[in-house]
C-alpha positions in Angstrom: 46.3 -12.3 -14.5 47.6 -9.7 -17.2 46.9 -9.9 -20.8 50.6 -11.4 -21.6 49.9 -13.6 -19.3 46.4 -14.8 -20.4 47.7 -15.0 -24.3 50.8 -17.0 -23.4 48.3 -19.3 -21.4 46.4 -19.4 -24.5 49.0 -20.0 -26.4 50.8 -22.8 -24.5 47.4 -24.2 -24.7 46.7 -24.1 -27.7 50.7 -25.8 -28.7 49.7 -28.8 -26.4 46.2 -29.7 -27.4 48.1 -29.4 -30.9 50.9 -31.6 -29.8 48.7 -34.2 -28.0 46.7 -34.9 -30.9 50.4 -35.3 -32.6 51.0 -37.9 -30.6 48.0 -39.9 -31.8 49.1 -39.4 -35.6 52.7 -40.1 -35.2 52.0 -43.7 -34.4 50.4 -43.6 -37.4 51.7 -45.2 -41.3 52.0 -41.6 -42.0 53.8 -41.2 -38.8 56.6 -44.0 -39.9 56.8 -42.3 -43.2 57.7 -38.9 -41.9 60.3 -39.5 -38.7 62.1 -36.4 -39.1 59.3 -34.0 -38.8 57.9 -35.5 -36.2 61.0 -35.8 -34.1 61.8 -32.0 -34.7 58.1 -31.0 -33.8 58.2 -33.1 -30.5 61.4 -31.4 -29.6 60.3 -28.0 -30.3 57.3 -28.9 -28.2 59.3 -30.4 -25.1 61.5 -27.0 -25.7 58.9 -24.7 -25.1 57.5 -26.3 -22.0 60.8 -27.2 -20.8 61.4 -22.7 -21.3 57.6 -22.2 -19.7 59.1 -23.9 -16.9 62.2 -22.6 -16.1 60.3 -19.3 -16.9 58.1 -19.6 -14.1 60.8 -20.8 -11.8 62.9 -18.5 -12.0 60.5 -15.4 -12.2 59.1 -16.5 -9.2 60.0 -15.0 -5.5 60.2 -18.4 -3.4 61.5 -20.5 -5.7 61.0 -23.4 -3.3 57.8 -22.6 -2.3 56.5 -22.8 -5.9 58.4 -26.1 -6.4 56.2 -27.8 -3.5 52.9 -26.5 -4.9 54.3 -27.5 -8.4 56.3 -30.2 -8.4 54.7 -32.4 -11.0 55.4 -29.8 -13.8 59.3 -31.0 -13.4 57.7 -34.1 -15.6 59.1 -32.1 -18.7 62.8 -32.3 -18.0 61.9 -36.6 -17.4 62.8 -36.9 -21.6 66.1 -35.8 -21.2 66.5 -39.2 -19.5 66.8 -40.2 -23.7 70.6 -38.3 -23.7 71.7 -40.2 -20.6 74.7 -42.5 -22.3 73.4 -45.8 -22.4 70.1 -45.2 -23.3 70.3 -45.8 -27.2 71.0 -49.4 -26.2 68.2 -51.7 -28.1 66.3 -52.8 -24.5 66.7 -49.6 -23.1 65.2 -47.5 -25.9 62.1 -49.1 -25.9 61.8 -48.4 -22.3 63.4 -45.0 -22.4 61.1 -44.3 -25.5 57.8 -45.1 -23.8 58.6 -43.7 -20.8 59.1 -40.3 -22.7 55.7 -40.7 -24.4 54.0 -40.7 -21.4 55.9 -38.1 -20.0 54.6 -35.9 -23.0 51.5 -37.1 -22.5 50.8 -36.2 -19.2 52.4 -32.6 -19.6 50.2 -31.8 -22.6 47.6 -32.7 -21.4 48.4 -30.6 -18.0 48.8 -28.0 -20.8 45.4 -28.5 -22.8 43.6 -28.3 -19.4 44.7 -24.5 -18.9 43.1 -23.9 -22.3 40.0 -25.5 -21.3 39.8 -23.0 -18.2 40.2 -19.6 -19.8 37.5 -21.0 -23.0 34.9 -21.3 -19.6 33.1 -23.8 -21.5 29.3 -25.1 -20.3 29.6 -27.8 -18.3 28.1 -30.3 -21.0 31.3 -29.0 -23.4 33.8 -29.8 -20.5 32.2 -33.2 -19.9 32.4 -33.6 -23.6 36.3 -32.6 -23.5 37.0 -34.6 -20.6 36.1 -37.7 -22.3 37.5 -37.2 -25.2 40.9 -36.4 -23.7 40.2 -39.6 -21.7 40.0 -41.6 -25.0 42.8 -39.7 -26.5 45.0 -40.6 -23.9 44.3 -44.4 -23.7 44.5 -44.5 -27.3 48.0 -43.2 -27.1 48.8 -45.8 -24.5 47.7 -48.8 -26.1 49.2 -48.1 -29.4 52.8 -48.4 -27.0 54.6 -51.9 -28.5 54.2 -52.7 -24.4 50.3 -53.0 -24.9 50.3 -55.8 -27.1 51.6 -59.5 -26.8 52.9 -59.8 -30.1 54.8 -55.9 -29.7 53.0 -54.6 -32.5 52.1 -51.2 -32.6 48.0 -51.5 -32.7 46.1 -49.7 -35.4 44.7 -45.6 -34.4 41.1 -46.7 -35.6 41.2 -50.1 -33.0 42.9 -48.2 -30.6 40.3 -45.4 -30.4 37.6 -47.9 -30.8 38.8 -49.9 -27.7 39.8 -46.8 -25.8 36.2 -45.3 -26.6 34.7 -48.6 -25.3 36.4 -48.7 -22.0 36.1 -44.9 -21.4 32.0 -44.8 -22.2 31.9 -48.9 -20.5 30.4 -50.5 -23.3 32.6 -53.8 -24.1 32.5 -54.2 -27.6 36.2 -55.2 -28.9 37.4 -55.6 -32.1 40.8 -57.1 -31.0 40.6 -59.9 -27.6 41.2 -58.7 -24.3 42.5 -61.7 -23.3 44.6 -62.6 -26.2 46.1 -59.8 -28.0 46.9 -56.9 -24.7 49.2 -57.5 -22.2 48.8 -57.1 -18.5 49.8 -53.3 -19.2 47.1 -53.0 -21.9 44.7 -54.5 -19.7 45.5 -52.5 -17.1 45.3 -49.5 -19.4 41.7 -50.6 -20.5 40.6 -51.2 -16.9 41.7 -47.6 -15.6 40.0 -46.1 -18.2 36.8 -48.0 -17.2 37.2 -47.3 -13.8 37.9 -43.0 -15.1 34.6 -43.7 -17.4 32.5 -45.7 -14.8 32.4 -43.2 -12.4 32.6 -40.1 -15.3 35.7 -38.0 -15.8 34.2 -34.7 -14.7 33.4 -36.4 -11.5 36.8 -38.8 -11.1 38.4 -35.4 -12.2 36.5 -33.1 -8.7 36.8 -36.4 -6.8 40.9 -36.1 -6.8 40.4 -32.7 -6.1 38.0 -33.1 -2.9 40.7 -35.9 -1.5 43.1 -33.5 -2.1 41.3 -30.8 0.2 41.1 -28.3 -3.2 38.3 -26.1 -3.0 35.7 -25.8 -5.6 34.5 -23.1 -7.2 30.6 -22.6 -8.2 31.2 -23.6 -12.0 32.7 -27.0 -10.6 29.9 -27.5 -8.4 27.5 -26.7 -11.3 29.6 -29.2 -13.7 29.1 -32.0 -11.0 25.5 -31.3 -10.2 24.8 -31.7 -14.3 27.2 -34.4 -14.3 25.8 -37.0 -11.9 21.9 -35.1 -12.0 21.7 -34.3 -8.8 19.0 -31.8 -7.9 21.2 -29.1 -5.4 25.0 -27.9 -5.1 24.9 -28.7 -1.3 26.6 -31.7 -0.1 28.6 -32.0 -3.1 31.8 -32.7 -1.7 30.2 -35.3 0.6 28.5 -36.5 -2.1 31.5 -37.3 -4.6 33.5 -38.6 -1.3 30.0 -41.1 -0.9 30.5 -42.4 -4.5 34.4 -42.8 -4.5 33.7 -44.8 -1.5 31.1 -46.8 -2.5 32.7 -47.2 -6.1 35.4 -48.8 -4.2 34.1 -50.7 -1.8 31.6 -52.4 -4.2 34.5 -53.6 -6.2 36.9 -54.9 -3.6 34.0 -56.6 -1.9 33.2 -58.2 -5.4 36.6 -58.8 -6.1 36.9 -60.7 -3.1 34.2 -62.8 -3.6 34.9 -63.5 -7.1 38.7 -64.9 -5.7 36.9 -67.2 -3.1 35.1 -68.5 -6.3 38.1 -68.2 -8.6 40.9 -69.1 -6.6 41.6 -72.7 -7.7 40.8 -72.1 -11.1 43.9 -71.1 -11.9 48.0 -71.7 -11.1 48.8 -69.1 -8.5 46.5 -67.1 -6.7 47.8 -63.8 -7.9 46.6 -64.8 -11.3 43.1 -65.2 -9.4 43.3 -61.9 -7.3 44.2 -59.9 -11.2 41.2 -61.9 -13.0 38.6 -61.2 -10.2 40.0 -57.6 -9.4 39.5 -56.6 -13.1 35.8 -58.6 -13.6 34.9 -56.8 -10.3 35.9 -53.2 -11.7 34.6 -54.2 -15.3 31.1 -55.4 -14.0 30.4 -52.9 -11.2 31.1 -49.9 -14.1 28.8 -52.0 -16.7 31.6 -52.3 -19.1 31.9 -56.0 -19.9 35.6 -56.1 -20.5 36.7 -59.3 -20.1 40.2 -61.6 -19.1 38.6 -64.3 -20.3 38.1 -65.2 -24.2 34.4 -66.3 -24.2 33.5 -63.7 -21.4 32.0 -65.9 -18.3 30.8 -68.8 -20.7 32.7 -71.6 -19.0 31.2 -70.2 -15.7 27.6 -70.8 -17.3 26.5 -72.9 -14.4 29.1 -71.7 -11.6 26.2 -70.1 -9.1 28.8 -68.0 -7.2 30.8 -66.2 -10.0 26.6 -65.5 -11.4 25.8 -64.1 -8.2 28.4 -62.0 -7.6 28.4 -60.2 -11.2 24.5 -59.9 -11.5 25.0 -58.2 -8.0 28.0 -55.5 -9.2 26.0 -55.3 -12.6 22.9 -54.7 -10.4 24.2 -52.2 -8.1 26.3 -50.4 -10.5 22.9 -49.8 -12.8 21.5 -48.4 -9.9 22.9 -45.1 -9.8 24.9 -43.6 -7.0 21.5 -41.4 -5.8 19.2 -44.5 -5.7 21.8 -46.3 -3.3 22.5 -43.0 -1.1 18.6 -43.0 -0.4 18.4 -46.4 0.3 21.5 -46.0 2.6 19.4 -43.1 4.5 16.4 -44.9 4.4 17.1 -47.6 5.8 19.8 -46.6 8.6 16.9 -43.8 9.3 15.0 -46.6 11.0 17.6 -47.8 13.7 17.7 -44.4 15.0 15.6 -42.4 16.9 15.1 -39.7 14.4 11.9 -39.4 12.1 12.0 -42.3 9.8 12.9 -40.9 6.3 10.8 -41.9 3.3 11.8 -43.5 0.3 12.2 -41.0 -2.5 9.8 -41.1 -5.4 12.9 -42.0 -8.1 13.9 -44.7 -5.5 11.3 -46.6 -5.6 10.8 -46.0 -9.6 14.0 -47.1 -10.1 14.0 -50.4 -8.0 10.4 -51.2 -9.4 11.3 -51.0 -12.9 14.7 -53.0 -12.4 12.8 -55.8 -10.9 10.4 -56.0 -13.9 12.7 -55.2 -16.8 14.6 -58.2 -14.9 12.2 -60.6 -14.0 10.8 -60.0 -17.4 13.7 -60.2 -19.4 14.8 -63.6 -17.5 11.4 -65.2 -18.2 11.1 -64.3 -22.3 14.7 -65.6 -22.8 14.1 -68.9 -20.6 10.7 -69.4 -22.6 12.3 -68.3 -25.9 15.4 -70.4 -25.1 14.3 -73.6 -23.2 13.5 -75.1 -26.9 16.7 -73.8 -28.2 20.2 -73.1 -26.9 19.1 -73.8 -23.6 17.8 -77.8 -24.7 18.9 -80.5 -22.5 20.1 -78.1 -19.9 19.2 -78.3 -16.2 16.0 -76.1 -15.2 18.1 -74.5 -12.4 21.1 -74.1 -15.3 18.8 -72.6 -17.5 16.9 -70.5 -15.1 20.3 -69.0 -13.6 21.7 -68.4 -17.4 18.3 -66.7 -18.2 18.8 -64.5 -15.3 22.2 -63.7 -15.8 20.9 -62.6 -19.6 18.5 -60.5 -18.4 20.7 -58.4 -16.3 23.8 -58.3 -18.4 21.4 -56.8 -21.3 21.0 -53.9 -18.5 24.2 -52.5 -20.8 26.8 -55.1 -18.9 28.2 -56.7 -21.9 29.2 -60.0 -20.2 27.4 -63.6 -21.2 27.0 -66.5 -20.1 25.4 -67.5 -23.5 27.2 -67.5 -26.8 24.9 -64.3 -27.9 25.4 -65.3 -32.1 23.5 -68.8 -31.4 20.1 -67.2 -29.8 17.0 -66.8 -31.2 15.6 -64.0 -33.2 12.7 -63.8 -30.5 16.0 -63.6 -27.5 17.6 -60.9 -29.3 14.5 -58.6 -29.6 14.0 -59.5 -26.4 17.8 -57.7 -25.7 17.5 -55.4 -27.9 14.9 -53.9 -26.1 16.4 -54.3 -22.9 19.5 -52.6 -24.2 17.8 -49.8 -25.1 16.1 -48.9 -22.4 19.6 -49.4 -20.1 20.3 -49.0 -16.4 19.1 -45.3 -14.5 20.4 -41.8 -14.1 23.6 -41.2 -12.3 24.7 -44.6 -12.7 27.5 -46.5 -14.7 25.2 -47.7 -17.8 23.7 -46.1 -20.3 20.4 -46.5 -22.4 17.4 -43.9 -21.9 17.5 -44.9 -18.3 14.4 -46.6 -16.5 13.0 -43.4 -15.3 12.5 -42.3 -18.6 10.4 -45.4 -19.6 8.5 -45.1 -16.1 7.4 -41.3 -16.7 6.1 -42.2 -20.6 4.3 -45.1 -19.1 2.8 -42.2 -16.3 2.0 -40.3 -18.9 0.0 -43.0 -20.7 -1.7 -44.1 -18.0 -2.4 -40.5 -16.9 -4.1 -39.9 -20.4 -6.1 -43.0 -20.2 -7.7 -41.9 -16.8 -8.2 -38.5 -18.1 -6.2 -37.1 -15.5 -4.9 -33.2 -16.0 -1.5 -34.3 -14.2 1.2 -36.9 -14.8 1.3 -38.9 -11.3 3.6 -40.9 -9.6 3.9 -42.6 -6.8 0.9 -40.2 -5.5 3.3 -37.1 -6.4 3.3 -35.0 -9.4 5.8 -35.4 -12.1 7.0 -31.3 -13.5 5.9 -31.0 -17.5 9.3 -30.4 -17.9 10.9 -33.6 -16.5 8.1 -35.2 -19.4 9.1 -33.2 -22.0 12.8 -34.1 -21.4 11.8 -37.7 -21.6 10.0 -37.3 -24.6 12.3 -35.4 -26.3 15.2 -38.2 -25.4 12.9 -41.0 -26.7 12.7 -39.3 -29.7 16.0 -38.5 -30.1 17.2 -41.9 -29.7 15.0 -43.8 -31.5 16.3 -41.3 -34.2 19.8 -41.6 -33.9 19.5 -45.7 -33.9 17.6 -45.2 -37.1 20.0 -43.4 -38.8 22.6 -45.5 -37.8 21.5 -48.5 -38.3 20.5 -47.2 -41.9 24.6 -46.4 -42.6 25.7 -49.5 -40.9 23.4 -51.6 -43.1 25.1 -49.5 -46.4 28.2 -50.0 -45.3 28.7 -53.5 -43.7 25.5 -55.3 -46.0 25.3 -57.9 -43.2 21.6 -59.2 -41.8 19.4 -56.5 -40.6 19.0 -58.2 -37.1 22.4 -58.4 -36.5 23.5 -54.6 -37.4 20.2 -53.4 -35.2 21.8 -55.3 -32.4 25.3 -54.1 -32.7 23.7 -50.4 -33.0 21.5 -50.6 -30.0 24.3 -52.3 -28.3 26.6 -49.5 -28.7 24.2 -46.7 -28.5 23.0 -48.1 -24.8 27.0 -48.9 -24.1 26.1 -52.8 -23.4 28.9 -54.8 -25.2 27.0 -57.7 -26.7 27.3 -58.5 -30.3 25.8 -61.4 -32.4 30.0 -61.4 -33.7 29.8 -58.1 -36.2 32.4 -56.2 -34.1 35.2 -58.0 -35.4 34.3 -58.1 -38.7 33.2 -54.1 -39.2 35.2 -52.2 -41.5 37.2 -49.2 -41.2 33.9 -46.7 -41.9 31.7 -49.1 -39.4 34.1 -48.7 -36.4 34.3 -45.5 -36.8 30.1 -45.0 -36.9 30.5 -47.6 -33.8 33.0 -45.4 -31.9 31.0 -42.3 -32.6 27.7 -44.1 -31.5 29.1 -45.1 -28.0 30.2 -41.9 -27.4 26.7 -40.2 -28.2 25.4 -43.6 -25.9 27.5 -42.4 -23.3 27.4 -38.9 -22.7 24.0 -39.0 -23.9 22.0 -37.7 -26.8 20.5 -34.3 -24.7 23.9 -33.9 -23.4 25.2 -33.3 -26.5 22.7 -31.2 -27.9 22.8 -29.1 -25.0 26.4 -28.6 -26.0 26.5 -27.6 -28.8 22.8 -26.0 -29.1 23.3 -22.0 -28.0 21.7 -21.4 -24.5 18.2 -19.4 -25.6 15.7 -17.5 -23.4 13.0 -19.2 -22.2 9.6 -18.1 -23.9 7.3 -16.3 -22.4 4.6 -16.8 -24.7 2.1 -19.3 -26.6 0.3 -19.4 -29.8 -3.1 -20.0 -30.2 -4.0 -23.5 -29.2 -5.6 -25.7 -32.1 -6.7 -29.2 -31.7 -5.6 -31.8 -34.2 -5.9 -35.6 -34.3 -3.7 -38.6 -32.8 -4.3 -42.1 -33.4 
């Protein structure tokens, strides 16, 4: 590539990451009071990519060769569509105009990404990027009039806030699924849980792998950090395994849920769109749902439990727990050496049984005295269950969450916090965080030189990263919880929840969502988005990369406890 090239790449770059965040302020009050300027910018925009274009086309020596490998940069010339006579009619604008809007959208954005390229960002910055332009582009899209029921155009703070929540799969919601998006809004929100779930970096190489790109080292090194995985080998088999396993997990829940659903409602299409969204919404831990009250009315429905605690379950997991398990146990109907079960494995499935178990019998004894009185023991037991794992930063309930005890909520809130495991769909510190403090614990009681676990030994490194995320965390819910109780002056319980909540991307809320102010959804967007991507992410981000040391000071002894 020659220099002219490289600095009109930079500069087309540059134009559309400027033009896509246009988008987001023209629908915007200052947007409606400024029409002019912001129909001349878009066409001078649309001009210069339609030029780039026809540049490149007719510079280059087979023309038709370059329109096969190319052919969805032709999305440019789709606005022109808006000249065809006939268009300005009243119906067929507001088609005509949306359709345009996401035709810009999609070619800025094709735009931006070359930008991204030649900055050869870390891989944390380009996961950063790639959920923010995942948010930015939902937020576009359900701002359209076709988003909402009533055809108003929704708010840029609710529509970020919402957009945020599906793309990091938390679930809080400030305006009703149900109610206030139509079936294209809901769709929009359930593609960007499904582009969240499974993390845009990796949604982003899986499209490439299916379509037999190659990848180069710094995409293999972006995917290993991505999903933690411990080599670059097997990474294409790898993000194949999870597409697959995303999918089949939700079609085989989906299925189940219409066998439970099906003559709940009128038609059974109605039935295959409710349980194909639940399905994708509970699998990815996001707790979006169709349904007003969540899965309250299915309180006692055994099925419709089952099969959510089992997505919520499985999702939380993490795609490396379930690939061992795979290998583990297939290993032992062949004839080859029986393979064992890896140490995080079995971390991971230990600690989500307790946390479970544990959860599901506070809230039944906290609960069987309260909003759980009169009911059924099997009820109750099943609807203490169901709270237990939906705190593993799931978001749906069973319970109306603003009626339950103070003890219940702790009981969450610390359940929330500690979230699902690496590489999964949740968030929270993760399990094996809270399993290698607890090693560490018991490994200073015993006065043992080595952290242990599992009879292997755990790297200081892997216990200084968990100690420096518990730290971080519990910071950042501090402070957080210190503005939102400035801002909103609501009870202290109910603003911890609604922190922790976002910060481990769970969805619950005592009812605070709703009522936040401007300032508080935007601390709330900001906090699922550190929840999400993570607090060391970040840091490693936007920290400069430094030498490791090869020296120590002088060791001095001081006292603890």
């Amino acid at each position: 590539m020659t220099l002219s090239q490289k600095s009109g790449r930079y500069f087309i770059g540059v134009v559309a990451l400027a033009a896509f965040l246009l988008l987001l302020v023209e629908n915007t009050p200052f947007g409606d009071a400024h029409p002019r300027l912001f129909r001349a910018v878009n066409l001078g925009v649309w001009l210069l990519f339609v030029a780039e274009v026809s540049l490149h086309i007719v510079t280059s020596d087979d023309k038709a060769a370059y329109l096969r490998r190319h052919w969805l940069e032709l999305i440019v010339f789709i606005p022109l569509i808006q000249y065809i006579p006939g268009a300005d009619a009243p119906g067929v604008f507001t088609v005509v105009r949306q359709v345009v809007i996401v035709v810009m959208l999609v070619s800025r954005i094709r735009r931006a990404r070359s930008l991204l390229h030649l900055l050869k960002l870390k891989p944390a910055q380009l996961m950063i990027s790639g959920f923010l332009g995942a948010i930015g582009v939902g937020s576009v899209l359900l701002m359209l009039p076709a988003a909402t029921t009533s055809g108003a155009r929704l708010p840029l703070i609710d529509a970020i806030f919402t957009a945020t929540s599906a793309v990091c799969v938390t679930g809080l919601i400030v305006e009703d699924t149900a109610t206030h998006f139509t079936v294209f809004g809901q769709l929009v929100i359930v593609a960007l849980i499904q582009a969240g779930g499974l993390g845009i970096m990796t949604f982003s190489v899986a499209l490439a792998v299916l379509l037999r790109k190659p990848m180069d080292v710094s995409q293999r090194a972006t995917l290993r950090d991505a999903l933690d995985h411990e080599t670059l080998a097997g990474v294409r088999r790898l993000i194949k395994f999870i597409v697959g396993m995303t999918l089949s997990f939700e079609l085989i829940g989906a299925i189940f849920l219409f066998v439970s659903w099906h003559g709940h409602f009128d038609s059974l299409s109605t039935a295959a769109y409710h349980s194909f969204f639940h399905a994708i919404s509970a699998f990815c831990n996001a707790g979006f749902s169709t349904f007003s009250d969540s899965l309250m009315a299915f309180e006692s429905n055994v099925g419709v439990n089952a099969v959510i605690c089992g997505l919520i379950v499985f999702g939380g997991l993490g795609f490396g727990v379930i690939q061992s398990l795979r290998d583990t146990i297939s290993s032992r109907f062949k004839d080859t050496p029986r393979k064992k079960m890896r140490v995080q494995t079995a971390v991971v499935l230990r600690m989500t049984l307790i946390l479970i178990g544990a959860g599901a019998l506070v809230v039944y004894l906290t609960e069987r005295s309260g909003l759980l009185e009169g009911v059924s023991a099997g009820d109750a037991l099943l609807a203490s269950v169901f709270q237990s794992v939906t705190a593993r930063t799931a978001g749906f309930n069973t319970l109306d969450i603003g009626k339950l005890s103070s003890a219940t909520l702790f009981v969450t809130i610390v359940l929330m916090f500690i979230g699902a495991s690496p590489g999964s769909t949740g968030g929270g510190i993760k399990t094996t965080t809270v399993a290698c403090l607890w090693a560490v614990a018991v490994t200073s009681l015993r006065n043992r030189p080595h952290v242990e676990i599992h009879k292997r030994t755990i790297p200081f490194d892997t216990v200084f990263k968990a100690a420096t995320l518990l730290c971080i965390a519990l910071v950042v819910v501090a402070l957080f919880t210190i503005a939102l109780l400035h801002l909103e002056k609501k009870p202290f319980l109910d603003v911890l929840f609604e922190v922790v909540s976002a910060f481990g991307t769970v969805g619950l809320s005592t009812g605070l969502t709703p009522e936040l102010s401007n300032a508080g959804r935007v601390l709330i967007t900001i906090l699922m988005f550190i929840g999400r991507l993570g607090p060391l992410t970040i840091a490693y981000a936007m920290l400069p990369v430094r030498a490791k040391i090869q020296y120590k000071y002088a060791e001095e002894r001081m006292m603890i406890g």
